[in-house]
C-alpha positions in Angstrom: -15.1 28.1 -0.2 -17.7 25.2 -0.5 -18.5 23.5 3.2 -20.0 20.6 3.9 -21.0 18.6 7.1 -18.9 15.5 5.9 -16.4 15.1 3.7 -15.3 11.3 2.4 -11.8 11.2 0.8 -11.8 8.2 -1.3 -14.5 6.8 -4.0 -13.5 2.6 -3.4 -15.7 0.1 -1.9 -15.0 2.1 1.8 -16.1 5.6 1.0 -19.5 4.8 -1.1 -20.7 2.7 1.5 -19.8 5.1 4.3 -21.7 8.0 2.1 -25.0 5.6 1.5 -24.9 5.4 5.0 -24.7 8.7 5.8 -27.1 9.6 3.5 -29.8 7.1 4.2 -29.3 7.8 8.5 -28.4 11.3 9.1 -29.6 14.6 7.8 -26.0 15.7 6.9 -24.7 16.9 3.7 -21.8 14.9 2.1 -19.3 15.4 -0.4 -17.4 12.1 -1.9 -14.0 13.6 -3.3 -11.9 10.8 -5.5 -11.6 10.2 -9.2 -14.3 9.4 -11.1 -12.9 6.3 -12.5 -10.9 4.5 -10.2 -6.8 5.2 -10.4 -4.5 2.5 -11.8 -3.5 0.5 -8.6 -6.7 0.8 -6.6 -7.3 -1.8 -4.4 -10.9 -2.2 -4.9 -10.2 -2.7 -8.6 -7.6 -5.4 -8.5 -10.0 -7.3 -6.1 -11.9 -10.0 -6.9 -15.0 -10.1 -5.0 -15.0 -13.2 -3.3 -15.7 -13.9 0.5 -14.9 -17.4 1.3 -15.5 -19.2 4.7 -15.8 -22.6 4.2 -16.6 -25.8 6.4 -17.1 -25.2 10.5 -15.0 -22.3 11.7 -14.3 -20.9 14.8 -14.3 -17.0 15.6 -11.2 -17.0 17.5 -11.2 -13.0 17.9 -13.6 -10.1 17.3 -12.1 -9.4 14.0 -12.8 -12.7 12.6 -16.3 -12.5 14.5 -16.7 -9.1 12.3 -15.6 -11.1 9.1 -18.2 -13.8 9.8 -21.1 -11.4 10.3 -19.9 -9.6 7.4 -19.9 -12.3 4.8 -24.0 -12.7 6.0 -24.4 -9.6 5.5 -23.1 -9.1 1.7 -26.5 -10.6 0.0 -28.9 -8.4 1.6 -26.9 -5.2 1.1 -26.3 -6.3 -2.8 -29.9 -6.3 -2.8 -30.4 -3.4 -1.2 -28.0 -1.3 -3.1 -29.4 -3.1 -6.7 -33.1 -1.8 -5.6 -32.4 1.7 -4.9 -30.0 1.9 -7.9 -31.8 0.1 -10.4 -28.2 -1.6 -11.4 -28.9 -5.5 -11.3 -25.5 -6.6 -9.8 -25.2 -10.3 -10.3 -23.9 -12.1 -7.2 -24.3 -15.7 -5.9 -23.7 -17.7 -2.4 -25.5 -18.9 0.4 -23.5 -17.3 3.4 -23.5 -18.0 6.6 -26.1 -21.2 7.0 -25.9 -20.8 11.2 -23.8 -19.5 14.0 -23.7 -21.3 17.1 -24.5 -19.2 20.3 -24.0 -21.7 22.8 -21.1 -24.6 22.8 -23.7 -26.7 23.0 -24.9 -25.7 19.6 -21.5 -26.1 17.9 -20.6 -29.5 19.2 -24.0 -30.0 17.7 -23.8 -28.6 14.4 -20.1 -29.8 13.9 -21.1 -33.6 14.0 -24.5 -32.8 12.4 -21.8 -31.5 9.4 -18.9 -33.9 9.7 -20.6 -37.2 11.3 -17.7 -36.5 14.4 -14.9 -36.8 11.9 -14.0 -33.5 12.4 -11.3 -32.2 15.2 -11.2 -28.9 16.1 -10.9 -26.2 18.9 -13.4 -24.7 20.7 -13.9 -21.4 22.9 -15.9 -18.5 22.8 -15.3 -15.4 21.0 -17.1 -11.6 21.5 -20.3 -11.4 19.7 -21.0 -8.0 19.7 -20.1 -8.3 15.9 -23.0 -10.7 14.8 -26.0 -8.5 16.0 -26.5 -10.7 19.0 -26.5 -10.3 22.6 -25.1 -14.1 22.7 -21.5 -14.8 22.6 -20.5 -16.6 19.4 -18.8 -19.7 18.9 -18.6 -20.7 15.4 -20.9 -20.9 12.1 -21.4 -23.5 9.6 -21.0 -22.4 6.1 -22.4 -23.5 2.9 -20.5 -21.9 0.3 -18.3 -19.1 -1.0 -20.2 -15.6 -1.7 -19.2 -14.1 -5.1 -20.0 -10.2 -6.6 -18.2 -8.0 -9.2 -16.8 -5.1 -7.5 -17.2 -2.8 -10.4 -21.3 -3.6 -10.4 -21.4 -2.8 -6.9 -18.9 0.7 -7.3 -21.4 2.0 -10.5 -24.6 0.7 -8.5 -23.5 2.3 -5.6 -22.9 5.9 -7.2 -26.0 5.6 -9.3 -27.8 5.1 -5.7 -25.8 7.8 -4.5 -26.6 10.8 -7.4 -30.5 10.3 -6.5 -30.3 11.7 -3.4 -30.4 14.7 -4.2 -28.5 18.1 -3.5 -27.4 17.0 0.5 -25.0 14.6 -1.8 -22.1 15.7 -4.3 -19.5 13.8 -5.5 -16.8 16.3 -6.1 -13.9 14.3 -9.1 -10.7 15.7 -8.1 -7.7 14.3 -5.7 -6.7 15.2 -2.7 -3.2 16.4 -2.1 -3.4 17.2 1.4 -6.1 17.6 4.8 -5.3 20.3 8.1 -7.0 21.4 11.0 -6.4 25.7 10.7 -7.5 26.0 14.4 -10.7 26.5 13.6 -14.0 24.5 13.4 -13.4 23.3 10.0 -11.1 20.7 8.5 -9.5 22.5 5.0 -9.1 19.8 2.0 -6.6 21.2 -0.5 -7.1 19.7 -4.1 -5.1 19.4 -7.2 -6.3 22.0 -9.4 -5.5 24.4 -6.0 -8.9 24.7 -4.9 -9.7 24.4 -1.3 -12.7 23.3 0.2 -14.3 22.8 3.7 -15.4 20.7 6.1 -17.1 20.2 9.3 -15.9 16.2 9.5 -13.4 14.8 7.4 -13.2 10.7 6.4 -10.6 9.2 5.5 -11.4 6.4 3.3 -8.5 6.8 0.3 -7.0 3.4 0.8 -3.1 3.1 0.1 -3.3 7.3 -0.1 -4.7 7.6 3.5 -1.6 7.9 5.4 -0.2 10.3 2.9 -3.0 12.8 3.4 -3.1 14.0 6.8 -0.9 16.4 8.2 -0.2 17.0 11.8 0.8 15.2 15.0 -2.0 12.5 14.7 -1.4 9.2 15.9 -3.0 7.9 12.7 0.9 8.0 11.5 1.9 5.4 14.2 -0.5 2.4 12.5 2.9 1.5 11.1 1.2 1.2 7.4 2.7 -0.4 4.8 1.4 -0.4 0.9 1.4 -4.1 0.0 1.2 -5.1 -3.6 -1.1 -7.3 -5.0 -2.1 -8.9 -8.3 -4.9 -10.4 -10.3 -5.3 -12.2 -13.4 -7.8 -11.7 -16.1 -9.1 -13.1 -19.0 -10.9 -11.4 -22.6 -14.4 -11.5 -22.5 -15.2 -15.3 -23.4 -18.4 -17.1 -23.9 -21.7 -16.7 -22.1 -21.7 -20.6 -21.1 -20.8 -21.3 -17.8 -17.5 -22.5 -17.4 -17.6 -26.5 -16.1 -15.4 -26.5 -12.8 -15.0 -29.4 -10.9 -16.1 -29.1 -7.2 -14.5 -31.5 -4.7 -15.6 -33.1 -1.9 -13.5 -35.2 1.0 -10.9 -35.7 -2.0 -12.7 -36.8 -4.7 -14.6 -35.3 -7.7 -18.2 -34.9 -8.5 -19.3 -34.3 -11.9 -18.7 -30.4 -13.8 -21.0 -28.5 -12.3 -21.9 -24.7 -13.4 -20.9 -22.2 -11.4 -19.8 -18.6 -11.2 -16.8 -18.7 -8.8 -14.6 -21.5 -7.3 -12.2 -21.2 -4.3 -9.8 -24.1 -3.0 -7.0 -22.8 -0.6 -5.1 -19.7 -1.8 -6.3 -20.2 -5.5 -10.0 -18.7 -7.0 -11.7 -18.6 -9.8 -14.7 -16.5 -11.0 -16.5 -15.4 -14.2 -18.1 -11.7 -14.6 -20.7 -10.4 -15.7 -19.0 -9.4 -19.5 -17.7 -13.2 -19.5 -14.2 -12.3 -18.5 -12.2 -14.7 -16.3 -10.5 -13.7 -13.2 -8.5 -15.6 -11.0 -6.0 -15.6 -8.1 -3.4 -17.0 -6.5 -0.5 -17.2 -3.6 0.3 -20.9 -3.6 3.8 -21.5 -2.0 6.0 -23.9 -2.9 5.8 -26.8 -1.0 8.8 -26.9 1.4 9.6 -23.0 1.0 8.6 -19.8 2.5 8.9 -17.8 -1.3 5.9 -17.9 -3.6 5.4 -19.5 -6.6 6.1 -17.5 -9.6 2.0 -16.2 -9.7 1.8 -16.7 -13.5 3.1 -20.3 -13.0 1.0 -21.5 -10.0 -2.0 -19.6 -11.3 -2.2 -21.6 -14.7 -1.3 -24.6 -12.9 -4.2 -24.3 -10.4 -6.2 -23.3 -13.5 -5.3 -26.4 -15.2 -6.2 -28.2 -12.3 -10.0 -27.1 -12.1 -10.7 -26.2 -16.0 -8.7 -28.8 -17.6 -5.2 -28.3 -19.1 -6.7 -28.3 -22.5 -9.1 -25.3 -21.6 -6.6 -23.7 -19.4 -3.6 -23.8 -22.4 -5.5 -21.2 -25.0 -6.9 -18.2 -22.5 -4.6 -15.1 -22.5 -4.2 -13.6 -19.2 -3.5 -10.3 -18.2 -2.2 -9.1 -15.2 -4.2 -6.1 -12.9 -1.8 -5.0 -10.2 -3.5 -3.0 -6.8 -1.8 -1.6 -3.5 -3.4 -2.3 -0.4 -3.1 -0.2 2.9 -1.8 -2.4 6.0 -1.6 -1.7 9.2 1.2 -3.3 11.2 -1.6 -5.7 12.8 -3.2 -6.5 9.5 -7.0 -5.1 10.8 -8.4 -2.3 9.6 -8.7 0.9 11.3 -12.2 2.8 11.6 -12.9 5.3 13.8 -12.3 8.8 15.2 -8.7 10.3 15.5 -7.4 11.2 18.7 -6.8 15.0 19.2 -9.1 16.2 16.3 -12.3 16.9 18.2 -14.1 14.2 16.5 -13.5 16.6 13.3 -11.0 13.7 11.6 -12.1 10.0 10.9 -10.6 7.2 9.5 -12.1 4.1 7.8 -9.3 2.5 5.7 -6.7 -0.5 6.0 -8.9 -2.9 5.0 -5.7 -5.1 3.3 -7.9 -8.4 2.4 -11.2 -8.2 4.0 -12.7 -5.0 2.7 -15.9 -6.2 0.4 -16.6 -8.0 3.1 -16.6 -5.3 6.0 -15.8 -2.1 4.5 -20.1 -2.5 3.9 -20.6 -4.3 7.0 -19.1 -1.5 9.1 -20.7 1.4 7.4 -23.3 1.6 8.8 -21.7 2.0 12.5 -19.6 4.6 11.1 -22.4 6.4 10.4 -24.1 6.0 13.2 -20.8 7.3 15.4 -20.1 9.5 12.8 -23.5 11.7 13.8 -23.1 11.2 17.4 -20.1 12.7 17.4 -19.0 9.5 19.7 -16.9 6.3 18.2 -18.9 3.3 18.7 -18.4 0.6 21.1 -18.3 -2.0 17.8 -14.7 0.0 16.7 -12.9 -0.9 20.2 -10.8 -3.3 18.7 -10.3 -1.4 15.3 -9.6 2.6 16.3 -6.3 4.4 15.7 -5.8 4.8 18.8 -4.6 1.1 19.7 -1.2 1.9 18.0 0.0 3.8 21.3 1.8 7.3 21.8 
Protein backbone atom coordinates (compact mmCIF):
# COMPACT_ATOMS: atom_id res chain seq x y z
CA UNK A 1 0.00 0.00 0.00
CA UNK A 2 1.48 3.47 -1.14
CA UNK A 3 1.77 6.08 1.95
CA UNK A 4 2.24 9.44 1.92
CA UNK A 5 2.57 12.36 4.46
CA UNK A 6 -0.49 14.25 2.91
CA UNK A 7 -3.06 13.31 0.97
CA UNK A 8 -5.38 16.09 -1.01
CA UNK A 9 -8.78 14.64 -2.20
CA UNK A 10 -9.79 16.95 -4.89
CA UNK A 11 -7.81 18.45 -8.12
CA UNK A 12 -10.21 22.10 -8.29
CA UNK A 13 -8.93 25.51 -7.59
CA UNK A 14 -8.75 24.28 -3.55
CA UNK A 15 -6.56 21.29 -3.64
CA UNK A 16 -3.77 22.60 -6.25
CA UNK A 17 -3.20 25.55 -4.35
CA UNK A 18 -3.16 23.69 -0.94
CA UNK A 19 -0.44 21.12 -2.72
CA UNK A 20 1.76 24.20 -4.20
CA UNK A 21 1.77 25.20 -0.84
CA UNK A 22 2.70 22.25 0.71
CA UNK A 23 5.23 21.65 -1.66
CA UNK A 24 6.93 25.02 -1.79
CA UNK A 25 6.81 25.20 2.65
CA UNK A 26 7.15 21.92 4.08
CA UNK A 27 9.39 18.89 3.36
CA UNK A 28 6.39 16.54 3.08
CA UNK A 29 5.36 14.30 0.37
CA UNK A 30 2.01 14.79 -1.26
CA UNK A 31 -0.29 12.99 -3.28
CA UNK A 32 -3.30 15.03 -5.22
CA UNK A 33 -5.97 12.20 -5.88
CA UNK A 34 -8.99 13.55 -8.45
CA UNK A 35 -9.62 13.14 -12.13
CA UNK A 36 -7.37 14.36 -14.43
CA UNK A 37 -9.78 16.39 -16.23
CA UNK A 38 -12.24 17.94 -14.19
CA UNK A 39 -15.87 15.93 -13.79
CA UNK A 40 -18.97 17.31 -15.49
CA UNK A 41 -20.44 19.65 -12.68
CA UNK A 42 -17.25 20.84 -11.03
CA UNK A 43 -17.55 23.94 -9.48
CA UNK A 44 -14.33 25.36 -10.52
CA UNK A 45 -15.28 24.65 -14.11
CA UNK A 46 -18.58 26.35 -14.32
CA UNK A 47 -16.90 29.48 -12.67
CA UNK A 48 -16.11 32.36 -14.17
CA UNK A 49 -13.15 33.89 -12.65
CA UNK A 50 -14.11 37.17 -11.69
CA UNK A 51 -13.52 38.95 -8.23
CA UNK A 52 -15.42 42.07 -8.11
CA UNK A 53 -15.38 44.72 -5.27
CA UNK A 54 -16.25 47.77 -6.46
CA UNK A 55 -16.48 51.47 -5.15
CA UNK A 56 -15.68 52.06 -1.11
CA UNK A 57 -16.62 49.03 0.94
CA UNK A 58 -16.76 48.28 4.35
CA UNK A 59 -15.41 44.87 5.95
CA UNK A 60 -18.24 44.31 8.08
CA UNK A 61 -16.89 40.78 9.34
CA UNK A 62 -13.69 38.66 9.12
CA UNK A 63 -14.97 36.77 6.25
CA UNK A 64 -15.45 39.76 4.06
CA UNK A 65 -12.05 41.15 5.54
CA UNK A 66 -10.56 37.56 4.13
CA UNK A 67 -12.43 38.31 0.70
CA UNK A 68 -10.88 41.76 0.49
CA UNK A 69 -7.28 40.65 1.25
CA UNK A 70 -7.95 37.95 -1.14
CA UNK A 71 -8.91 39.83 -4.18
CA UNK A 72 -5.13 41.74 -3.58
CA UNK A 73 -3.79 38.93 -3.42
CA UNK A 74 -4.90 37.19 -6.92
CA UNK A 75 -2.24 39.18 -9.22
CA UNK A 76 0.77 38.34 -7.46
CA UNK A 77 -0.09 34.66 -7.11
CA UNK A 78 -1.11 34.58 -11.04
CA UNK A 79 2.23 35.66 -11.45
CA UNK A 80 3.79 33.58 -9.31
CA UNK A 81 2.17 30.42 -10.49
CA UNK A 82 2.75 31.68 -14.45
CA UNK A 83 6.73 31.92 -13.51
CA UNK A 84 7.26 28.66 -12.03
CA UNK A 85 4.92 27.02 -14.69
CA UNK A 86 5.94 28.59 -17.60
CA UNK A 87 1.92 28.77 -18.59
CA UNK A 88 1.28 32.64 -19.36
CA UNK A 89 -2.17 32.87 -17.76
CA UNK A 90 -3.70 36.06 -19.04
CA UNK A 91 -5.47 38.08 -16.26
CA UNK A 92 -6.24 41.79 -15.78
CA UNK A 93 -7.42 44.23 -12.79
CA UNK A 94 -6.02 46.62 -10.50
CA UNK A 95 -7.25 45.22 -7.06
CA UNK A 96 -7.39 46.60 -4.04
CA UNK A 97 -6.05 50.49 -4.59
CA UNK A 98 -5.95 51.00 -0.46
CA UNK A 99 -7.35 49.82 2.77
CA UNK A 100 -7.94 52.22 5.40
CA UNK A 101 -6.42 51.29 8.85
CA UNK A 102 -7.56 54.02 10.78
CA UNK A 103 -11.35 55.70 10.57
CA UNK A 104 -9.51 58.53 10.04
CA UNK A 105 -8.24 57.18 6.80
CA UNK A 106 -11.59 56.03 5.47
CA UNK A 107 -13.52 59.17 6.09
CA UNK A 108 -10.63 60.41 4.11
CA UNK A 109 -10.39 58.24 1.27
CA UNK A 110 -14.26 58.04 0.88
CA UNK A 111 -14.63 61.94 0.07
CA UNK A 112 -11.22 61.81 -1.69
CA UNK A 113 -13.42 59.14 -4.01
CA UNK A 114 -16.95 60.43 -3.87
CA UNK A 115 -16.42 64.36 -3.26
CA UNK A 116 -18.76 63.56 0.28
CA UNK A 117 -21.68 62.37 -1.96
CA UNK A 118 -21.32 59.10 -0.69
CA UNK A 119 -23.30 57.75 2.66
CA UNK A 120 -22.28 54.92 4.23
CA UNK A 121 -21.59 52.98 7.57
CA UNK A 122 -18.63 52.90 9.38
CA UNK A 123 -16.97 50.56 12.09
CA UNK A 124 -14.10 48.49 12.42
CA UNK A 125 -13.74 44.95 11.40
CA UNK A 126 -10.72 42.25 12.47
CA UNK A 127 -7.73 42.60 10.43
CA UNK A 128 -5.88 39.76 11.01
CA UNK A 129 -6.96 38.83 7.42
CA UNK A 130 -5.07 41.66 5.49
CA UNK A 131 -1.51 40.87 6.86
CA UNK A 132 -1.69 43.79 9.16
CA UNK A 133 -1.41 44.29 12.77
CA UNK A 134 -3.98 47.36 12.23
CA UNK A 135 -7.61 46.79 12.41
CA UNK A 136 -9.31 47.43 9.02
CA UNK A 137 -11.96 49.53 8.04
CA UNK A 138 -12.59 49.61 4.42
CA UNK A 139 -10.63 49.75 0.95
CA UNK A 140 -11.08 51.73 -2.11
CA UNK A 141 -11.25 49.66 -5.22
CA UNK A 142 -10.36 50.46 -8.66
CA UNK A 143 -11.78 47.75 -10.69
CA UNK A 144 -12.93 44.13 -11.13
CA UNK A 145 -9.96 41.36 -11.28
CA UNK A 146 -10.52 38.90 -14.11
CA UNK A 147 -8.46 35.17 -14.85
CA UNK A 148 -9.55 31.98 -16.73
CA UNK A 149 -9.78 29.31 -14.26
CA UNK A 150 -8.76 26.57 -16.63
CA UNK A 151 -5.18 28.70 -17.26
CA UNK A 152 -4.70 28.82 -13.69
CA UNK A 153 -5.88 24.64 -13.08
CA UNK A 154 -3.20 23.56 -16.15
CA UNK A 155 -0.54 26.26 -14.87
CA UNK A 156 -0.91 25.09 -11.58
CA UNK A 157 -0.38 21.24 -12.29
CA UNK A 158 2.43 21.97 -14.77
CA UNK A 159 4.01 23.84 -11.56
CA UNK A 160 3.05 21.06 -9.67
CA UNK A 161 4.76 17.89 -11.92
CA UNK A 162 8.31 19.81 -11.53
CA UNK A 163 8.67 19.14 -8.23
CA UNK A 164 9.73 16.26 -8.35
CA UNK A 165 9.16 12.72 -6.79
CA UNK A 166 7.90 14.32 -2.99
CA UNK A 167 4.70 15.13 -5.48
CA UNK A 168 2.30 12.63 -7.30
CA UNK A 169 -0.84 13.29 -8.68
CA UNK A 170 -2.57 10.02 -8.34
CA UNK A 171 -6.06 10.22 -11.41
CA UNK A 172 -8.60 8.10 -9.76
CA UNK A 173 -11.81 9.02 -7.44
CA UNK A 174 -12.27 8.53 -4.22
CA UNK A 175 -15.22 6.48 -2.98
CA UNK A 176 -14.65 6.65 0.60
CA UNK A 177 -11.78 7.99 3.70
CA UNK A 178 -11.52 6.02 7.50
CA UNK A 179 -9.50 6.18 10.36
CA UNK A 180 -8.57 1.97 11.06
CA UNK A 181 -7.33 2.97 14.66
CA UNK A 182 -4.20 3.33 13.58
CA UNK A 183 -1.80 6.20 12.59
CA UNK A 184 -2.86 6.25 9.16
CA UNK A 185 -5.89 7.57 7.38
CA UNK A 186 -6.96 4.62 4.50
CA UNK A 187 -8.34 6.28 1.09
CA UNK A 188 -10.28 3.58 -0.82
CA UNK A 189 -10.44 4.20 -4.64
CA UNK A 190 -12.50 3.12 -7.44
CA UNK A 191 -10.63 0.61 -9.24
CA UNK A 192 -10.48 -1.09 -5.30
CA UNK A 193 -7.13 0.07 -4.53
CA UNK A 194 -6.35 1.37 -1.15
CA UNK A 195 -3.84 3.79 -0.33
CA UNK A 196 -2.36 5.57 2.74
CA UNK A 197 -1.93 8.36 4.59
CA UNK A 198 -0.40 10.10 7.33
CA UNK A 199 -2.96 13.50 6.80
CA UNK A 200 -5.86 13.49 4.75
CA UNK A 201 -7.42 16.94 2.97
CA UNK A 202 -10.36 17.27 2.05
CA UNK A 203 -10.64 19.55 -0.72
CA UNK A 204 -13.31 17.56 -3.22
CA UNK A 205 -15.86 20.32 -3.33
CA UNK A 206 -19.66 19.15 -3.64
CA UNK A 207 -18.11 15.37 -2.93
CA UNK A 208 -16.57 16.39 0.48
CA UNK A 209 -19.25 15.57 2.73
CA UNK A 210 -19.95 12.33 0.93
CA UNK A 211 -16.37 11.02 1.68
CA UNK A 212 -15.82 10.72 5.20
CA UNK A 213 -17.00 8.15 7.33
CA UNK A 214 -17.33 8.27 10.97
CA UNK A 215 -18.75 10.40 13.85
CA UNK A 216 -17.02 13.63 12.64
CA UNK A 217 -18.71 16.80 13.22
CA UNK A 218 -17.71 17.67 9.61
CA UNK A 219 -21.42 16.04 8.89
CA UNK A 220 -23.14 18.81 11.14
CA UNK A 221 -21.90 21.90 8.57
CA UNK A 222 -25.45 21.33 7.39
CA UNK A 223 -24.10 21.24 3.58
CA UNK A 224 -26.13 21.61 0.80
CA UNK A 225 -25.07 21.11 -3.09
CA UNK A 226 -26.39 24.31 -4.75
CA UNK A 227 -26.64 24.44 -8.45
CA UNK A 228 -25.26 26.90 -10.60
CA UNK A 229 -24.98 27.85 -14.24
CA UNK A 230 -22.89 29.67 -16.81
CA UNK A 231 -23.23 30.75 -20.22
CA UNK A 232 -20.78 30.39 -23.02
CA UNK A 233 -20.11 31.44 -26.27
CA UNK A 234 -18.03 29.57 -29.56
CA UNK A 235 -14.77 30.79 -29.93
CA UNK A 236 -15.31 34.36 -31.71
CA UNK A 237 -12.90 36.98 -32.91
CA UNK A 238 -9.63 38.06 -31.41
CA UNK A 239 -10.93 41.82 -31.25
CA UNK A 240 -11.87 42.94 -28.11
CA UNK A 241 -15.38 43.10 -27.66
CA UNK A 242 -16.60 47.17 -27.26
CA UNK A 243 -18.49 47.27 -23.76
CA UNK A 244 -19.84 50.20 -22.55
CA UNK A 245 -18.58 51.10 -18.97
CA UNK A 246 -20.75 53.44 -16.93
CA UNK A 247 -20.14 55.90 -14.67
CA UNK A 248 -22.75 57.83 -12.01
CA UNK A 249 -25.51 56.79 -14.79
CA UNK A 250 -24.29 57.73 -17.85
CA UNK A 251 -22.05 56.20 -20.61
CA UNK A 252 -18.57 56.79 -21.67
CA UNK A 253 -17.46 55.87 -25.06
CA UNK A 254 -16.79 51.63 -25.92
CA UNK A 255 -13.93 50.98 -24.33
CA UNK A 256 -11.82 47.46 -24.66
CA UNK A 257 -11.82 45.33 -22.08
CA UNK A 258 -11.68 41.76 -21.05
CA UNK A 259 -14.50 41.45 -18.46
CA UNK A 260 -17.43 43.65 -17.25
CA UNK A 261 -19.47 43.30 -14.08
CA UNK A 262 -22.66 45.57 -13.16
CA UNK A 263 -24.79 44.02 -10.18
CA UNK A 264 -25.58 40.32 -10.50
CA UNK A 265 -24.68 40.22 -14.36
CA UNK A 266 -20.76 39.67 -15.89
CA UNK A 267 -19.25 39.49 -18.79
CA UNK A 268 -15.77 38.18 -19.88
CA UNK A 269 -13.80 37.03 -22.92
CA UNK A 270 -11.08 34.04 -22.66
CA UNK A 271 -8.22 33.47 -23.82
CA UNK A 272 -9.63 31.02 -27.09
CA UNK A 273 -12.12 34.15 -27.78
CA UNK A 274 -15.07 32.47 -26.19
CA UNK A 275 -17.68 34.49 -24.29
CA UNK A 276 -18.83 33.80 -20.97
CA UNK A 277 -21.31 35.42 -18.99
CA UNK A 278 -23.55 35.36 -15.89
CA UNK A 279 -26.35 36.15 -14.36
CA UNK A 280 -29.05 36.10 -11.26
CA UNK A 281 -31.07 39.20 -11.89
CA UNK A 282 -34.56 39.06 -10.10
CA UNK A 283 -37.47 40.33 -11.28
CA UNK A 284 -38.19 43.49 -10.01
CA UNK A 285 -40.99 43.22 -7.41
CA UNK A 286 -40.45 39.28 -6.87
CA UNK A 287 -38.35 37.00 -4.81
CA UNK A 288 -38.01 34.19 -8.07
CA UNK A 289 -35.33 34.73 -10.68
CA UNK A 290 -35.50 35.56 -13.96
CA UNK A 291 -35.63 32.86 -16.38
CA UNK A 292 -31.33 32.98 -16.66
CA UNK A 293 -31.41 32.51 -20.47
CA UNK A 294 -33.83 35.57 -20.64
CA UNK A 295 -32.15 38.08 -18.19
CA UNK A 296 -28.78 36.89 -19.38
CA UNK A 297 -29.38 38.02 -23.16
CA UNK A 298 -31.16 40.95 -21.88
CA UNK A 299 -28.23 42.16 -19.79
CA UNK A 300 -26.13 41.12 -22.75
CA UNK A 301 -28.04 43.32 -25.00
CA UNK A 302 -27.68 45.92 -22.67
CA UNK A 303 -23.82 46.18 -22.68
CA UNK A 304 -22.97 44.66 -26.26
CA UNK A 305 -25.77 46.04 -28.15
CA UNK A 306 -28.95 44.08 -29.19
CA UNK A 307 -27.62 43.79 -32.60
CA UNK A 308 -24.36 41.99 -31.41
CA UNK A 309 -26.04 40.25 -28.58
CA UNK A 310 -29.07 38.70 -31.28
CA UNK A 311 -26.44 36.26 -33.38
CA UNK A 312 -24.09 34.62 -30.48
CA UNK A 313 -25.15 30.99 -29.56
CA UNK A 314 -24.97 30.27 -26.03
CA UNK A 315 -24.42 27.26 -24.28
CA UNK A 316 -25.11 26.44 -20.95
CA UNK A 317 -22.16 24.88 -18.37
CA UNK A 318 -23.98 23.72 -15.20
CA UNK A 319 -21.55 23.27 -11.63
CA UNK A 320 -22.60 22.20 -7.96
CA UNK A 321 -21.22 24.11 -5.30
CA UNK A 322 -20.70 22.84 -1.58
CA UNK A 323 -22.51 25.21 1.08
CA UNK A 324 -22.45 25.27 4.38
CA UNK A 325 -25.48 26.31 6.23
CA UNK A 326 -23.60 29.74 7.02
CA UNK A 327 -22.52 30.25 3.47
CA UNK A 328 -18.44 30.49 4.63
CA UNK A 329 -16.19 28.06 3.83
CA UNK A 330 -14.79 25.61 6.18
CA UNK A 331 -10.84 25.09 6.42
CA UNK A 332 -9.26 23.56 9.02
CA UNK A 333 -8.60 20.50 11.23
CA UNK A 334 -11.51 18.05 12.26
CA UNK A 335 -12.23 17.51 15.64
CA UNK A 336 -11.53 13.98 17.03
CA UNK A 337 -9.07 12.93 14.16
CA UNK A 338 -5.79 13.77 15.83
CA UNK A 339 -4.98 16.39 13.45
CA UNK A 340 -4.90 13.26 10.94
CA UNK A 341 -8.28 14.71 8.91
CA UNK A 342 -8.51 18.28 7.37
CA UNK A 343 -10.95 20.02 5.50
CA UNK A 344 -10.58 22.96 3.10
CA UNK A 345 -13.83 23.06 0.95
CA UNK A 346 -17.29 25.00 0.94
CA UNK A 347 -16.10 27.71 -0.83
CA UNK A 348 -19.87 28.30 -2.59
CA UNK A 349 -19.01 31.80 -4.36
CA UNK A 350 -15.70 33.02 -3.15
CA UNK A 351 -13.33 30.31 -3.93
CA UNK A 352 -10.82 31.90 -6.74
CA UNK A 353 -10.66 34.42 -4.55
CA UNK A 354 -9.61 32.64 -1.21
CA UNK A 355 -9.30 29.08 -1.88
CA UNK A 356 -5.47 30.60 -2.98
CA UNK A 357 -5.45 33.20 -0.49
CA UNK A 358 -5.88 30.61 2.39
CA UNK A 359 -3.46 28.06 1.13
CA UNK A 360 -0.88 29.11 2.27
CA UNK A 361 -2.08 29.06 6.14
CA UNK A 362 -3.28 25.70 5.55
CA UNK A 363 -0.07 24.70 4.93
CA UNK A 364 1.54 26.31 7.35
CA UNK A 365 -1.12 24.62 10.10
CA UNK A 366 -1.08 21.77 8.17
CA UNK A 367 2.91 21.04 9.19
CA UNK A 368 2.49 22.23 12.62
CA UNK A 369 0.18 19.91 13.30
CA UNK A 370 -1.91 22.98 15.01
CA UNK A 371 -5.00 24.94 13.14
CA UNK A 372 -4.07 28.41 12.70
CA UNK A 373 -5.35 31.31 14.53
CA UNK A 374 -6.51 32.90 10.83
CA UNK A 375 -9.27 29.61 10.52
CA UNK A 376 -11.17 30.77 13.93
CA UNK A 377 -13.95 31.92 12.25
CA UNK A 378 -13.89 29.15 9.35
CA UNK A 379 -13.16 25.51 11.23
CA UNK A 380 -15.70 22.71 11.42
CA UNK A 381 -15.88 22.90 14.55
CA UNK A 382 -18.28 26.16 14.81
CA UNK A 383 -21.26 23.96 13.73
CA UNK A 384 -21.61 22.57 17.43
CA UNK A 385 -22.13 18.92 18.82
Amino acid sequence: MKHFDVAIIGRGIAGLSLARELLQNTTKSIALIGPEKALDGSGTIVAQGISTIRGLVLAKDDLFAAKLAGHRHLSSWLKSVSQESGLDIPFHGGGVGEVATTLEAFREGMDRAYHRRFQGVFGPVAGHFSGSAHRAYGALHQGDFWFDPEDAMKALEAALRKAGPRFTAISKIVLSVCLPGSDRVQIMTDDGQSLAASQVVFAAGANTSTLLEGPFELRRAGWRRVEGETFITPKMAAAPLPLFLSDTGGHHSAQPVSSFVRGAFSLSRRKNGSLIVGSTTYKKGSNSKKNPVESMLYEAAMVMGKSASEHLVWTPQWGVRLRASDRAPVCGVISGSSNRLWVFSGFYKNGLQLAPFLAQPLAQAIAMDDESPIFSYLRPSRFGH
